[in-house]
N, C-alpha and C positions, 0 to 999 in steps of 0.2 A: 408740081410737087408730088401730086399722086405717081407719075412715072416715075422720077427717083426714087421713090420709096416702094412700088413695087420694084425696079430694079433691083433698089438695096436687099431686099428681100430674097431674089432670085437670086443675087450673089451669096447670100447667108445660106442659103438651102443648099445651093449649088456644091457651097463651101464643107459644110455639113455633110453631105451628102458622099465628096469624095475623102471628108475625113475618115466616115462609118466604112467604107469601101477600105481607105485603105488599115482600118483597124482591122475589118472580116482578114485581110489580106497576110496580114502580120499574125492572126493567131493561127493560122492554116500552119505555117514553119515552127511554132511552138509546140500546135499543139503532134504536128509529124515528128517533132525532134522527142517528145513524152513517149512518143509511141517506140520509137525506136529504141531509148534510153530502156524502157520496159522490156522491150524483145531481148536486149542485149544482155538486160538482170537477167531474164528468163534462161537467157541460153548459158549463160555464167552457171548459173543454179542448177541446172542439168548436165553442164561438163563435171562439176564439183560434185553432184552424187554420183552419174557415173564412174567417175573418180573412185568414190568410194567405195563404190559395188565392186568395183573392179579387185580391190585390196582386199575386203571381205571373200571373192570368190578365191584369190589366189594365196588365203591363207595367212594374210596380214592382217589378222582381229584387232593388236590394238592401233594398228594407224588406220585402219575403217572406223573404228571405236571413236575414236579423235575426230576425225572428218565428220562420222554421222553429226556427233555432240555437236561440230562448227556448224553444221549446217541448221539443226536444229535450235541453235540460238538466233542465230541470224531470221531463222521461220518458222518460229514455232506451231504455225499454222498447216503446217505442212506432216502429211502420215508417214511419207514417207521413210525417212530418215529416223524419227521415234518407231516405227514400227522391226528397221534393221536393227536397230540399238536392243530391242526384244530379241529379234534373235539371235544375236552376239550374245546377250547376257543367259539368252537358255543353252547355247552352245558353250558357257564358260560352267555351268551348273549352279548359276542363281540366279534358281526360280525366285524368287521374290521379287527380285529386279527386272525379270521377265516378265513377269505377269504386271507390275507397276508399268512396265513399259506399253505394254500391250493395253491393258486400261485409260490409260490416257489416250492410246491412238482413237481406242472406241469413243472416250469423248470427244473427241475431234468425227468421227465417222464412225459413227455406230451400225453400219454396215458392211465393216474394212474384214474383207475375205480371209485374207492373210493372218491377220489377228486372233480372228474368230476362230481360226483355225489351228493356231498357236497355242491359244487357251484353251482349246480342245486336247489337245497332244497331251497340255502339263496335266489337265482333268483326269485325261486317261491314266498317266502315269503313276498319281496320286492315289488311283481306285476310284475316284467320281466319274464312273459309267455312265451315270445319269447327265448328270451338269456336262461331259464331254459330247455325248449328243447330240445335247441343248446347244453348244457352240457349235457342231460340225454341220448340225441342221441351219441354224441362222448363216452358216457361213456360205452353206449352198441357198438359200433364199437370198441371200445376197448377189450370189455371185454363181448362178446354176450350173457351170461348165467347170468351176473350179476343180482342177483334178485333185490336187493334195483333199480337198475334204469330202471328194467322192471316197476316194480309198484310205483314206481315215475311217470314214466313216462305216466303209463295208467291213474293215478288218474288228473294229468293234462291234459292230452287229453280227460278223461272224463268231471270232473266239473268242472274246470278251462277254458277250449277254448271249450266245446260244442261239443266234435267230439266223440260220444261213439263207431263210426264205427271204428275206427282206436284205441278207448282202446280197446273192447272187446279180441280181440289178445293178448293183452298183458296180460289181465286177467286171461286169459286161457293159456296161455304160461308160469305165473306165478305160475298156480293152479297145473298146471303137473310136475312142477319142485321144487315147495316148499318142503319139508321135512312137514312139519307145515302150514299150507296157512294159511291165518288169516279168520278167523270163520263168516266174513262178505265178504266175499270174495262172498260165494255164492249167497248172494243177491245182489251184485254190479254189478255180472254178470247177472244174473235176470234184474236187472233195465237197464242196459245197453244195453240189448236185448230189451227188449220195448221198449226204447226209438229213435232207426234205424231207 
């Protein structure tokens, strides 16, 4: 009796045993088809803003306009796309809608270079010397090699507040890291050294 029932037993475990096996076995293909299914969002969601950049560079505002918004519903999570829609709307000239855009990205990422930088630009424009600073500086803490808010940043500490001691650094910090520097660059730097 005790051998049939330890038997019975081996078979139960046995049984058991190559059930859990072939469960392990069967989520390995699920859980690779999740994985893939995810790469494949992934890569969708990056053809589709590509997409969009692409319309946006070639002067197509409002079908970038369109695509940002589609992509932006579908991920609201995402900076990307709210942060271009900022600057479609500052390139349409409303700032309100720019700046609303740009705020939300910072609550999403209250580090987002681009942004920070953005809301520095409309600061300046406005005469908030101060407050555009305040953005071009967190945008470089953010993001130290950012060119846009290095030379933001030097053209308002140059002819905006008076301080060409504290642009010229950034002029030349710019001019070393540009790919391209802008062709007046060298004479900003020039004039900003005279003026010490």
């Amino acid at each position: 009796m005790s051998w049939v029932n330890g038997l019975s037993r081996a078979v139960i475990v046995l049984a058991m045993m190559a059930w859990l096996a072939g469960c392990a076995t069967t989520s390995e293909p699920q859980e690779q088809a999740a994985v893939t299914q995810e790469q494949a969002r992934q890569e969708a969601l990056q053809q589709d803003f590509i997409e969009a950049v692409n319309a946006m560079e070639n002067g197509n505002s409002e079908s970038a306009r369109q695509q940002f918004e589609a992509l932006h519903e579908k991920h609201p999570e995402r900076t990307g796309p709210l942060a271009n829609l900022g600057i479609l709307a500052m390139e349409a000239g409303d700032q309100a809608q720019a700046k609303a855009r740009f705020e939300r990205v910072l609550a999403l990422d209250s580090s987002h270079a681009a942004a920070l930088n953005h809301l520095g630009v409309m600061a300046r424009e406005n005469g908030g010397f101060d407050q555009a600073e305040a953005y071009y500086r967190d945008a470089l803490a953010a993001e130290p090699d950012y060119l846009p808010a290095i030379m933001n940043l030097a053209i308002l500490l140059d002819i905006y507040l008076g301080r060409p001691g504290e642009a010229l650094p950034l002029y030349e910090q710019y001019q070393s890291m540009a790919e391209e520097p802008n062709p007046r660059l060298k004479d900003w730097i020039f004039d900003a050294k005279n003026r010490i």
